[in-house]
Backbone bond lengths (Angstrom), bond angles and torsions (degrees), N, CA, C in turn:
res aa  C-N    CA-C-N  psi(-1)  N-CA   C-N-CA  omega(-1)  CA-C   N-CA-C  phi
1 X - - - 1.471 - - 1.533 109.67 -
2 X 1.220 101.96 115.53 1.926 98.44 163.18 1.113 137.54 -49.27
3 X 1.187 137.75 128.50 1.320 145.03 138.14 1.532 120.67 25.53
4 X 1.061 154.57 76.77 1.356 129.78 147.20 1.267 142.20 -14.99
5 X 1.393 143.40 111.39 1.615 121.85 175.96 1.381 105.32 -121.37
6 X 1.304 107.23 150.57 1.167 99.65 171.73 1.774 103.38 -131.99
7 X 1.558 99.25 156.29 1.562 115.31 -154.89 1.328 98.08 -109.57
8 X 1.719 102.77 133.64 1.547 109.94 176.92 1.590 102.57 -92.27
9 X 0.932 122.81 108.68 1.842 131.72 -175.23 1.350 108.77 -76.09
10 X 1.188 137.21 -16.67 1.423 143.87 -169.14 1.513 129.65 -32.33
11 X 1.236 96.14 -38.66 1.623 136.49 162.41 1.028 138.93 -81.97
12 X 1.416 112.73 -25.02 2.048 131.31 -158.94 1.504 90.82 -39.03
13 X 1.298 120.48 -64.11 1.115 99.35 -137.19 1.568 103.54 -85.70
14 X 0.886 136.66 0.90 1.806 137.77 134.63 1.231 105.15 -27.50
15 X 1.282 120.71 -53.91 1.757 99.49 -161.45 2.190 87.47 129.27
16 X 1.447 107.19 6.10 1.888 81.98 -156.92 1.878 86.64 -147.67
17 X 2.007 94.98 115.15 1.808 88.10 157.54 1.694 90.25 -124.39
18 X 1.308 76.15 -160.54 1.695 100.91 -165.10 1.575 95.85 -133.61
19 X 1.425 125.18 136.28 1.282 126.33 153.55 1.450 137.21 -120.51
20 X 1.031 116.40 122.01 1.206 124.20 -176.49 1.588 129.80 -91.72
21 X 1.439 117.61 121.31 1.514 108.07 -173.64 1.643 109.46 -69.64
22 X 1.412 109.67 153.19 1.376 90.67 165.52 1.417 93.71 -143.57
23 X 1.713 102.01 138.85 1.465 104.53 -171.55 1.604 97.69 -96.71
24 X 1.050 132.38 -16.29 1.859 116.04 174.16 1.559 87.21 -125.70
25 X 1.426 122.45 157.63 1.345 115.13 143.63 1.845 101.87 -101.36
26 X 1.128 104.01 149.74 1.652 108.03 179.82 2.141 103.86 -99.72
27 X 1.130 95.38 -73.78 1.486 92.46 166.34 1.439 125.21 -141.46
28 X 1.542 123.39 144.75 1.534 138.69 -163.90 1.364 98.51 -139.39
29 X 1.519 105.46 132.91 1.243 106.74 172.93 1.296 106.34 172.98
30 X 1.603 117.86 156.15 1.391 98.30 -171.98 1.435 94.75 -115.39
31 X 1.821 114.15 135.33 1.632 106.15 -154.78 1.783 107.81 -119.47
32 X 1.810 86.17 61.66 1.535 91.17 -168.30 1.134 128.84 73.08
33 X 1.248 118.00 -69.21 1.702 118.17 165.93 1.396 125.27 -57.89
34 X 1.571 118.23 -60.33 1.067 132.47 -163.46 1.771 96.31 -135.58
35 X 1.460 100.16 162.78 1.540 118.62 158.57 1.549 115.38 -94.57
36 X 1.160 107.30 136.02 2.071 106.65 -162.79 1.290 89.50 -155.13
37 X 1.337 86.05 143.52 1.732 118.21 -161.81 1.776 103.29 -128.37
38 X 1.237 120.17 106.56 1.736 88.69 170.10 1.869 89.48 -116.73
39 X 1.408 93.52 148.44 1.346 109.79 -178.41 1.195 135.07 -147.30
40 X 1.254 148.31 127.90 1.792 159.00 -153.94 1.512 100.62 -91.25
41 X 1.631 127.98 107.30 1.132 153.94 -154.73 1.699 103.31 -143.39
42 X 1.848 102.34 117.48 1.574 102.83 -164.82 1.328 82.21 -69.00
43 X 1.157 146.11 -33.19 1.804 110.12 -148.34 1.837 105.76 -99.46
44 X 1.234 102.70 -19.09 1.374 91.32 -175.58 1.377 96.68 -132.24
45 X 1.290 134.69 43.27 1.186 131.58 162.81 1.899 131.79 70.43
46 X 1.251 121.27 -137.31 1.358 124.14 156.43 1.273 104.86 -61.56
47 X 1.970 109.81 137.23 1.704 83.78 153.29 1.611 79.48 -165.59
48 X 1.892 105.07 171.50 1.063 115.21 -165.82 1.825 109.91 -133.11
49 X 1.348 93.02 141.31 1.551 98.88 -177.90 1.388 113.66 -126.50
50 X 1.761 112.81 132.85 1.707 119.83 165.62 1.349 107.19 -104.76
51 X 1.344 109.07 124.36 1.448 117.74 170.16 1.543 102.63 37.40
52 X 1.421 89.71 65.49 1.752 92.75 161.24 1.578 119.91 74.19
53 X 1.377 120.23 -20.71 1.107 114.55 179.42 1.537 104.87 -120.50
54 X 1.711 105.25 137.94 1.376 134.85 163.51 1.643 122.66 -27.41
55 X 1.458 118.70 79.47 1.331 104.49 -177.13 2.072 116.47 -91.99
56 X 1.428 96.69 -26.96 1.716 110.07 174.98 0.873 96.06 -161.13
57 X 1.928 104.39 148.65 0.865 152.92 124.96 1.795 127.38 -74.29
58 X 1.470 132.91 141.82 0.897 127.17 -158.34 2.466 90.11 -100.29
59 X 1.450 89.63 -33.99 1.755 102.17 175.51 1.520 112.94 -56.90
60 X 1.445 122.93 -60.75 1.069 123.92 165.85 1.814 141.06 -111.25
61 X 1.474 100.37 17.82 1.416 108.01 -177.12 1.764 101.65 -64.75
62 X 1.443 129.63 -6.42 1.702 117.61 -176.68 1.682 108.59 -58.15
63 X 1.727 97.57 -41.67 1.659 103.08 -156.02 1.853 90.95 -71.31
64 X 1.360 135.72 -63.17 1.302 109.41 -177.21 1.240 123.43 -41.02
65 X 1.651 118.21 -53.58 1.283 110.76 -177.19 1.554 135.55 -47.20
66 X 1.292 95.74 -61.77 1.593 115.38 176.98 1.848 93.06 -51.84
67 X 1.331 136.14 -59.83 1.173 119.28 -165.13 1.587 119.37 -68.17
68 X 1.630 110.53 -38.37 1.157 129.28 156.00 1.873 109.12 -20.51
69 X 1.303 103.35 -71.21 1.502 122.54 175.20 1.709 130.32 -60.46
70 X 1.002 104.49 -77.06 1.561 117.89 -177.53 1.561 112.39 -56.52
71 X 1.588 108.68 -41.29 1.744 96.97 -168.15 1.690 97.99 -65.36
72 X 1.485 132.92 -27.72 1.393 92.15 -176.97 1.396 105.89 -115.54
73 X 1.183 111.77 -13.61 1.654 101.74 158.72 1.579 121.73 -41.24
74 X 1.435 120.51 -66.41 1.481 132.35 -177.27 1.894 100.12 -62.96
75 X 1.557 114.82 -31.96 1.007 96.07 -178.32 1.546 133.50 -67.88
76 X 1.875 99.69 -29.94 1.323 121.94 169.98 1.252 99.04 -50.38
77 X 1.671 108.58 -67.32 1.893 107.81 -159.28 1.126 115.10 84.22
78 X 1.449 141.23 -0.25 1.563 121.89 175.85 1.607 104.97 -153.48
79 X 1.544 103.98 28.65 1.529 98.82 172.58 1.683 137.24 -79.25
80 X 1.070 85.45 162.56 1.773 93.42 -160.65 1.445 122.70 -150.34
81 X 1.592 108.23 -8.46 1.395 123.77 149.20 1.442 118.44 -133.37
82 X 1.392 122.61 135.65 1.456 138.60 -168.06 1.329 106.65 -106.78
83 X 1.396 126.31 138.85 1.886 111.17 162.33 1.748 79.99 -126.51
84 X 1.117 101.29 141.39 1.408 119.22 156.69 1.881 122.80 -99.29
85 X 0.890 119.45 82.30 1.890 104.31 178.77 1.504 116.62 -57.67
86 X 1.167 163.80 148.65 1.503 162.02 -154.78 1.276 113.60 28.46
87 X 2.050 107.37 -114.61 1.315 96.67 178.67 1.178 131.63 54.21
88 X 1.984 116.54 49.04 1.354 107.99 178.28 1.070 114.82 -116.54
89 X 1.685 123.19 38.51 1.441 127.27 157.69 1.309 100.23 -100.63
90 X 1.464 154.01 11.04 1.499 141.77 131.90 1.530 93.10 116.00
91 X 1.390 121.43 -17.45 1.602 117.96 -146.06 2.206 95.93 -79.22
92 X 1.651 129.98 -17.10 0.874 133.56 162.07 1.483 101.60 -45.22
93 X 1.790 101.87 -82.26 1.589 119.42 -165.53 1.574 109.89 -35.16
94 X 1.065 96.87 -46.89 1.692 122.73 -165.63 2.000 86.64 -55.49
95 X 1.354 129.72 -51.23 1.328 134.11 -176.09 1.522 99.68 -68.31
96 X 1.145 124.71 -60.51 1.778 125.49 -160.40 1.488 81.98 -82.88
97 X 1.166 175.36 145.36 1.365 147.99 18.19 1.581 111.31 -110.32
98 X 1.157 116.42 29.44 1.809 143.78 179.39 2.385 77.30 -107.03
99 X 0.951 141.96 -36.65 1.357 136.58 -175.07 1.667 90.77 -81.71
100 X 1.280 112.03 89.88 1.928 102.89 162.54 1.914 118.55 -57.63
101 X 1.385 104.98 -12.68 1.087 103.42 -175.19 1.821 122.94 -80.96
102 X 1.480 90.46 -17.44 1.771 98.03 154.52 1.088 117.81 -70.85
103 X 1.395 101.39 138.27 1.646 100.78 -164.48 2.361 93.66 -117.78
104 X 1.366 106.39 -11.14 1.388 93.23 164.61 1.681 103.97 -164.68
105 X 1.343 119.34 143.91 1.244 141.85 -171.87 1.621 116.51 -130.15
106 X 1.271 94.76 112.17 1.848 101.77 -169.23 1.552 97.33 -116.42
107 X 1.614 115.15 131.86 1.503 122.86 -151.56 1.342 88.56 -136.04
108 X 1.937 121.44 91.84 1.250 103.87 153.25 1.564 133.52 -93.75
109 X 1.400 114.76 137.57 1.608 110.73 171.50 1.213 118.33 -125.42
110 X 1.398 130.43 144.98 1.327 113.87 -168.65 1.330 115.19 -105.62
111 X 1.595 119.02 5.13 1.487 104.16 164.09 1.907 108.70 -128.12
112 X 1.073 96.86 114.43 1.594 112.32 -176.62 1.678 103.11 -26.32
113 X 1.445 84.17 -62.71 1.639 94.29 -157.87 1.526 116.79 -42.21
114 X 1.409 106.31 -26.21 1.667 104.08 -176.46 1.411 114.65 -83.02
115 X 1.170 108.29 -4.69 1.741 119.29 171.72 1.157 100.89 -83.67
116 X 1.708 129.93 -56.72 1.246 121.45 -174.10 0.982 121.47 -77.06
117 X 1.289 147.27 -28.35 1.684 145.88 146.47 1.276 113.00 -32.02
118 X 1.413 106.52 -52.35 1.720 113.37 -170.93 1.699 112.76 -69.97
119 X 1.059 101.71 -4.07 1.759 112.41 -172.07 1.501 97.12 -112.35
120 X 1.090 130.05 -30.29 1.488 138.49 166.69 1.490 106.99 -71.37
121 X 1.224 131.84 -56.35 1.640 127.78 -154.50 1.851 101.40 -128.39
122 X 1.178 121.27 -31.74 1.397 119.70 157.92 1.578 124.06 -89.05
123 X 1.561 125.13 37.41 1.480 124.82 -164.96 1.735 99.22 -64.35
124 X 1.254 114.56 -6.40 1.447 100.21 -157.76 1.996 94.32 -95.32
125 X 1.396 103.67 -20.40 1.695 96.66 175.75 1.129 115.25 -77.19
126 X 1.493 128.88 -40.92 1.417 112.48 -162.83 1.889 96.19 -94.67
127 X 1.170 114.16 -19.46 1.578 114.17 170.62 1.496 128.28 59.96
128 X 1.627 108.72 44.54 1.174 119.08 -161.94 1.703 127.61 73.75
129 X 1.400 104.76 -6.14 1.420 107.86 -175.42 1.631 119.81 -77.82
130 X 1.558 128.35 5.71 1.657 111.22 133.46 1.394 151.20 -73.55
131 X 1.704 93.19 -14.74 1.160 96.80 164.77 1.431 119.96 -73.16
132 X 1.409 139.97 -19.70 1.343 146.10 -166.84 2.030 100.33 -58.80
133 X 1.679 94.52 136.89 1.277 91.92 -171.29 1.677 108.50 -80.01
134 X 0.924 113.85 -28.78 1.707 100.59 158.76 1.365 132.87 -35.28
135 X 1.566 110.64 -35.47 1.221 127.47 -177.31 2.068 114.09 -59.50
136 X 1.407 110.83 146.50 1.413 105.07 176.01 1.521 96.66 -143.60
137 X 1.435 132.93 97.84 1.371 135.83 -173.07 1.332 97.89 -82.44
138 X 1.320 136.50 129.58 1.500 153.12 -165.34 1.857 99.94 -126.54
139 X 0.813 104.69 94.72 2.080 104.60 171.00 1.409 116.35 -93.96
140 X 1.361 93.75 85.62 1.514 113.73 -168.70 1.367 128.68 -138.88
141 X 0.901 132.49 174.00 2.033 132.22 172.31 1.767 90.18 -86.50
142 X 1.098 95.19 124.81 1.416 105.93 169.97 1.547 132.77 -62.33
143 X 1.246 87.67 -40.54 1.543 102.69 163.54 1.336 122.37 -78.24
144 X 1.172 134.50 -12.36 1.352 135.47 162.95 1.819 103.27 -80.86
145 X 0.986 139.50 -30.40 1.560 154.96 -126.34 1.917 79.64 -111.04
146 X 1.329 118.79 -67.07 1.659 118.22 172.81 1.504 112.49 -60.53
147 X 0.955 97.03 -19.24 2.172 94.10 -179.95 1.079 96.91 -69.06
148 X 1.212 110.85 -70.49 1.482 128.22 177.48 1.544 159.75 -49.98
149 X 1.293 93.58 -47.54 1.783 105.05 171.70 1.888 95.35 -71.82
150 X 1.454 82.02 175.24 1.031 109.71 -162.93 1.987 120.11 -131.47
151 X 1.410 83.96 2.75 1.329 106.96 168.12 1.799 127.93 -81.68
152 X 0.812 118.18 143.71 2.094 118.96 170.44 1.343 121.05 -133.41
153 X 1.482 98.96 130.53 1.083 133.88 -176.40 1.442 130.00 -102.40
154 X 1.630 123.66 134.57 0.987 134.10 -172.51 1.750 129.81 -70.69
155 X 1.407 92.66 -23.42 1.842 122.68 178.20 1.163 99.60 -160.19
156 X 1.292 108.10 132.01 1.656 130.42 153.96 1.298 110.49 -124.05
157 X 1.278 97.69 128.91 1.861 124.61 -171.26 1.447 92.13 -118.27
158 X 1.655 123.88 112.20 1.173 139.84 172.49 1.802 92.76 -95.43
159 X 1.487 107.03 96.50 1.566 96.03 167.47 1.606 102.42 -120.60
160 X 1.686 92.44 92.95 1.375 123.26 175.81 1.840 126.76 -85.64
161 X 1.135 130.56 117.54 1.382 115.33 161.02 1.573 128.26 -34.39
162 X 1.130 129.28 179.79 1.114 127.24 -159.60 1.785 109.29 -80.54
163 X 1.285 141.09 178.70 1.622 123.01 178.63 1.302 118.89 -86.65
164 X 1.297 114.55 54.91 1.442 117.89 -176.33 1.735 93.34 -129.95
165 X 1.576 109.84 146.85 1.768 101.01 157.28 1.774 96.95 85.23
166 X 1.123 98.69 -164.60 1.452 112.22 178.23 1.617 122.20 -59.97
167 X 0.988 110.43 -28.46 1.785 137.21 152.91 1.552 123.38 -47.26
168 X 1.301 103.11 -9.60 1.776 107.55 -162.53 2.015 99.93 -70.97
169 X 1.629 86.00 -53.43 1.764 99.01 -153.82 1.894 103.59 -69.23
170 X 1.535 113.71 2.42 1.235 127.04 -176.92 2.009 107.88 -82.30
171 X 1.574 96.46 -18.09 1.460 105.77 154.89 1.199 150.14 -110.64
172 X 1.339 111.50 6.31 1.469 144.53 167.16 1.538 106.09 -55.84
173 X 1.347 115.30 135.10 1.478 129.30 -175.14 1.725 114.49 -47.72
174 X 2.121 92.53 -47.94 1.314 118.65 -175.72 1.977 107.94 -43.95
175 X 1.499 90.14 -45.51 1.528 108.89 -170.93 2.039 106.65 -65.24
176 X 0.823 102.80 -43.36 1.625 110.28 -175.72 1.578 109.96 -93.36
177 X 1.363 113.89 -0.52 1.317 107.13 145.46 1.673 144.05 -108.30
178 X 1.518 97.23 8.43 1.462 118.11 174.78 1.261 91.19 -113.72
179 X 1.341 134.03 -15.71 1.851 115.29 162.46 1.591 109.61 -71.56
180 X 1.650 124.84 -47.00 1.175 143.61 174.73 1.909 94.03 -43.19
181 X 1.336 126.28 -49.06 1.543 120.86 -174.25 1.669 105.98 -69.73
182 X 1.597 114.81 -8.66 1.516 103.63 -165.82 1.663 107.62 -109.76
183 X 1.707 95.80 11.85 1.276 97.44 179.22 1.631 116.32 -94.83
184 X 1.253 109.27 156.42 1.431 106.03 176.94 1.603 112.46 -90.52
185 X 1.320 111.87 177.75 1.824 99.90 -158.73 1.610 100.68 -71.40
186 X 1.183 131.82 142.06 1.667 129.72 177.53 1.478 101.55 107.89
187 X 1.333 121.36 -58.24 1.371 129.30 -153.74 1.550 115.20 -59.64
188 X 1.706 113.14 162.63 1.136 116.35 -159.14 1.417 106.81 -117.60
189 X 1.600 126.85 158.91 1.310 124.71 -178.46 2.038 98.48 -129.91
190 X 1.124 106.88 121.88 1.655 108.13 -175.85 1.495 96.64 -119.45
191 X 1.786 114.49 150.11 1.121 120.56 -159.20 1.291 90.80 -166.56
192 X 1.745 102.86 128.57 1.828 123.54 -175.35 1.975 99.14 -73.90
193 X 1.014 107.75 101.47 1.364 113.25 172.84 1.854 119.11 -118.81
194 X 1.712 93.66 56.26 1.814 117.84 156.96 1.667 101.08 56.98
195 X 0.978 102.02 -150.39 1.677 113.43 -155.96 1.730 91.26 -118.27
196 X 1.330 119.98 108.42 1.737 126.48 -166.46 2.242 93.61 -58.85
197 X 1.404 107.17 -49.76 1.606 98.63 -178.67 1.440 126.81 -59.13
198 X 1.187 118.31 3.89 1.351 146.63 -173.96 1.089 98.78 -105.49
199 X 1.556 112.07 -80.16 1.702 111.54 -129.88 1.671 77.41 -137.01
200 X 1.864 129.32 85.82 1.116 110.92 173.07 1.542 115.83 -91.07
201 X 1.809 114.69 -12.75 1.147 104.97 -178.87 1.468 115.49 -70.78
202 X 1.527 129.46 -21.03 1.183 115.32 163.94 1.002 129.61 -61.85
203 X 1.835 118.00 -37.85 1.638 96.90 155.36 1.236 119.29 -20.75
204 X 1.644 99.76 -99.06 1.075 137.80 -162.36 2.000 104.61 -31.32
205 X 1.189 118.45 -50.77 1.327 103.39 163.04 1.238 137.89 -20.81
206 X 1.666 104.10 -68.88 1.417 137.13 -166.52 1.889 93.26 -71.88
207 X 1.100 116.69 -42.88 1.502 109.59 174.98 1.543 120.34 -54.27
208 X 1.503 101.55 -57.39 1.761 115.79 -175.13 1.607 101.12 -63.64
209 X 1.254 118.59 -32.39 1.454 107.34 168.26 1.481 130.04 -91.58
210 X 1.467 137.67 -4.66 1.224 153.59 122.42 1.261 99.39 -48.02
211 X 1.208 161.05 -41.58 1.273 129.24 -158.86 1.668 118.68 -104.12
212 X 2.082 106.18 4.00 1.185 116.05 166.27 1.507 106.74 -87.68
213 X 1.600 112.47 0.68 1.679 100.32 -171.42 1.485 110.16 -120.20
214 X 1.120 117.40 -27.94 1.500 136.26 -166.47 1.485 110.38 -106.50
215 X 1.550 128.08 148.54 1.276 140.17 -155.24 1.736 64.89 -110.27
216 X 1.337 161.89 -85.91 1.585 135.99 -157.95 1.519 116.57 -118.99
217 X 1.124 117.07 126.61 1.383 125.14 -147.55 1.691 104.74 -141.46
218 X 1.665 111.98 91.86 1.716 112.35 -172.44 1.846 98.50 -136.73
219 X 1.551 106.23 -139.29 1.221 120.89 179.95 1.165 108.51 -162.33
220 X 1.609 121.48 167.72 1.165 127.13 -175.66 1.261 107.62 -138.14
221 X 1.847 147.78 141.73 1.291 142.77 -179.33 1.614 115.89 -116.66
222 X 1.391 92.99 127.50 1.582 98.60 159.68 1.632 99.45 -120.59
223 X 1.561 94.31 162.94 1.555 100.14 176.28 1.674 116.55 -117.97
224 X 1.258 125.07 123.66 1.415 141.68 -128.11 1.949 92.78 -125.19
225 X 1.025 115.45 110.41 1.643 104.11 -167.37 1.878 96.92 -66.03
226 X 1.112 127.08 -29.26 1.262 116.41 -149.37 1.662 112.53 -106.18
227 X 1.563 100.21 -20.20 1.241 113.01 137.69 1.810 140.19 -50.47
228 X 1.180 123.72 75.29 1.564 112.09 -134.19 1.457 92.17 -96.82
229 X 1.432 103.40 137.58 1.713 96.85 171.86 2.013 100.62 152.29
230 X 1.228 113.06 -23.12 1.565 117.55 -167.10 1.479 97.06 124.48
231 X 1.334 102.92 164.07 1.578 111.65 153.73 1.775 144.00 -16.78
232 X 1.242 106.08 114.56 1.610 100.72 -165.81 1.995 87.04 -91.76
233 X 1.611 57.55 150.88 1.512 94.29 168.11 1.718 133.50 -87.90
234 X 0.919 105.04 103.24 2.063 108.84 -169.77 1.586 103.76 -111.06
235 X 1.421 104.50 83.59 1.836 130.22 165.50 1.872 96.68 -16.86
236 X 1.050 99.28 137.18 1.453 118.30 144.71 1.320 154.64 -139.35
237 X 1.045 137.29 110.37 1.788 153.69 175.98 1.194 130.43 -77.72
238 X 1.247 123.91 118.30 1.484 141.68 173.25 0.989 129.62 176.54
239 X 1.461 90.87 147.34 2.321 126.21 -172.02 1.869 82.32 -62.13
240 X 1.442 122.79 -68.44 0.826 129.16 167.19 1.247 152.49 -30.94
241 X 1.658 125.20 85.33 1.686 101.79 -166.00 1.497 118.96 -99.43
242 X 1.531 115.46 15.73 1.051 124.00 176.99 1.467 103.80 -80.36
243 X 1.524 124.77 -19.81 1.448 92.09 -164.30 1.376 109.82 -77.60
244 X 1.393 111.42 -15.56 1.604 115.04 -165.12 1.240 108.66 -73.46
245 X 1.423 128.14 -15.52 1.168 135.45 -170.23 1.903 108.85 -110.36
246 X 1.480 116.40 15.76 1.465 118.63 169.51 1.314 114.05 -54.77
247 X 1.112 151.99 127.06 1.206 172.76 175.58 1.530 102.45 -63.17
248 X 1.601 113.94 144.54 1.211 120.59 154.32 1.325 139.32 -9.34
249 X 1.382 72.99 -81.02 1.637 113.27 174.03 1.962 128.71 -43.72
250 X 1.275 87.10 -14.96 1.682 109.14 -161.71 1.222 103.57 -130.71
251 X 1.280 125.28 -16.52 1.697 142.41 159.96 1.587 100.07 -77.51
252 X 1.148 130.06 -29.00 1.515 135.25 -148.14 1.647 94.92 -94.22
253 X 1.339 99.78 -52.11 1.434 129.10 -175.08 1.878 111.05 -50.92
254 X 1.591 109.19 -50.44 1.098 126.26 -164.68 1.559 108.07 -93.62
255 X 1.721 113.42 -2.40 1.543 101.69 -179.85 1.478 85.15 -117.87
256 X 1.095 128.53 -18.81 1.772 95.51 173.30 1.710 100.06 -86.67
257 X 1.748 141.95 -18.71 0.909 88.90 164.76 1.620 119.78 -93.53
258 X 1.411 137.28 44.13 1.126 146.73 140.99 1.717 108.74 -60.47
259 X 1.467 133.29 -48.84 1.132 128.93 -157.97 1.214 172.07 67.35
260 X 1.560 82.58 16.21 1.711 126.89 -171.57 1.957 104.37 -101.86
261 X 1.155 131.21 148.35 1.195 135.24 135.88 1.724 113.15 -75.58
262 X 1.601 102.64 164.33 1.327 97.51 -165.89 1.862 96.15 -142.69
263 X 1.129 146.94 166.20 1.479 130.38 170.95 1.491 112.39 -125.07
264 X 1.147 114.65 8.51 1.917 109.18 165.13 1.565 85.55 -118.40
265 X 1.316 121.18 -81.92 1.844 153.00 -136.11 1.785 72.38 -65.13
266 X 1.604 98.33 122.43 1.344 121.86 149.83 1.795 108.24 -138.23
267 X 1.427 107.75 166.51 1.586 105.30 -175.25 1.896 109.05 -61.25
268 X 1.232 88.91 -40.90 1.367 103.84 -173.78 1.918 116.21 -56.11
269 X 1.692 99.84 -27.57 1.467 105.30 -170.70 1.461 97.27 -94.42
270 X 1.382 124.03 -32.60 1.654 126.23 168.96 1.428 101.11 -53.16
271 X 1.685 132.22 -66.74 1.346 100.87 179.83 0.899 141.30 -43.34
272 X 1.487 120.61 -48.55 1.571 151.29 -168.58 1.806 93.92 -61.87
273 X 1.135 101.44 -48.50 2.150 99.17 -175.56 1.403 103.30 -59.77
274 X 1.556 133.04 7.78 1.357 116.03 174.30 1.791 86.97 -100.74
275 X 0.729 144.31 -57.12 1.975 166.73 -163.10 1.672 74.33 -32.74
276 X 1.617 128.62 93.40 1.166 113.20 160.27 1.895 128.80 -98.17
277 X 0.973 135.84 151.13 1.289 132.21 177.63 1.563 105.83 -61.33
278 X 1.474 111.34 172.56 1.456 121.79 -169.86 1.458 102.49 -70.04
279 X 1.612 115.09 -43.72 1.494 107.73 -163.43 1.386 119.71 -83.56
280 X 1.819 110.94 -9.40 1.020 89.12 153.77 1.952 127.22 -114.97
281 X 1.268 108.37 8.74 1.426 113.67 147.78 1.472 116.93 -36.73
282 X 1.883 114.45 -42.66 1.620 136.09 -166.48 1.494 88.99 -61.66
283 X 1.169 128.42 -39.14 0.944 105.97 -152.87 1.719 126.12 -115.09
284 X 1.379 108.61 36.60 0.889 147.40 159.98 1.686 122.37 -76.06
285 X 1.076 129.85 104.11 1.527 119.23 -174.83 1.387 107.15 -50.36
286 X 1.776 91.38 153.04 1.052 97.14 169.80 1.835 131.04 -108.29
């Protein structure tokens, strides 16, 4: 019997997929919200797909996460409330509650099922980190959850799928300005905005609308193997323009006394992820 593959569509209509063998499928199904695939892949291990597009890998999901996490956590330096938007393979949480100095982390997602699959067949990403009593799992529309609460937060990490599907309204202006109300004064809001050589108008969106709300409004790159395309793009927001400009030296300072090792996120690679190339500088309004 042949091989199974399964195709990352993310791109199709560029002209460009990706296929992936998968020697078991573990679970498929479409769970109301989304269509989700988790599947056993020799080169990069476990990994999981919505409607066609690449959300984890079990080989390289550390470098999003950890960067996802730490650059504006460590950049803040004095956090103590977390909002997470999506993020229901745990592998975020799993990064922000490695900071003992958060004292609470509220994780909304709006479709259960990808939490509970991912805790069933991905146990090794989120790594016990819902059970943590800090933790507050919210199963909700995210965008209703920022209209609404009444709570503030020090960092909000929108780790959203791409703007297609249930994922769309997570890039809407409306949406990043009722996160902007849930922030506390200083604090930062970071947001997965795809691979800029790909997909630059999503940058460029997420910029022109950060830069009607926020006194400094850029991005920062890590490069994600399974993410295919170049360097992703991770949005950034802030009242604040000092944090973007924290130094090494003071990043260096603030993760050993955090007390964790880390295997991508060094101080040195947090600075360097602001150092952007021309094309995607381009794509920044003008």
């Amino acid at each position: 019997m042949s091989p199974r593959w399964i195709d990352e569509t993310l791109h199709a209509e560029g002209g460009l997929t990706t296929s992936y063998r998968a020697d078991k499928i573990l679970y498929e199904e479409n769970t109301g919200q989304q269509q989700l695939v988790i599947f056993d892949n020799p080169t990069f291990g476990r990994m999981m797909t919505l409607d066609g597009a690449t959300q984890v890998s079990t080989r390289d999901e550390f470098i999003y996460h950890e960067m996802m996490t730490h650059v504006p956590v460590l950049a803040h330096g004095a956090v103590k409330s977390l909002l997470i938007i999506g993020g229901g393979d745990g592998g975020i949480l799993r990064e922000a509650l490695r900071h003992k100095s958060i004292e609470t982390i509220t994780m909304v997602e709006i479709d259960a099922g990808v939490v509970e699959f991912s805790k069933l067949h991905l146990p090794m990403v989120s790594a016990g980190a819902f059970d943590d009593p800090r933790v507050e799992l919210v199963i909700a529309d995210g965008t209703k959850f920022v209209a609404e609460t009444d709570k503030r937060f020090d960092v909000i990490i929108v780790d959203s799928t791409d703007p297609v599907g249930p994922g769309a309204v997570l890039f809407e202006e409306g949406f990043y300005r009722d996160a902007k109300r849930c922030l506390t004064p200083g604090g930062v809001i970071v947001t997965q905005n795809g691979v800029p050589f790909l997909q630059p108008d999503e940058l460029a969106s997420t910029i022109r609308k950060f830069r009607k709300l926020f006194g400094d409004a850029s991005c920062y790159l890590a490069t994600i193997p399974t993410y295919v395309g170049g360097p992703m793009a991770m949005g950034w927001g802030s009242d604040n323009v000092a944090l973007r400009q924290t130094t090494a030296l003071v990043l260096a300072e603030r993760l050993t006394s955090a007390g964790f090792s880390t295997r991508y996120y060094t101080p040195q690679v947090h600075a360097a992820a602001f150092a952007l190339p021309q094309y995607v500088q381009d794509c920044f309004p003008r």
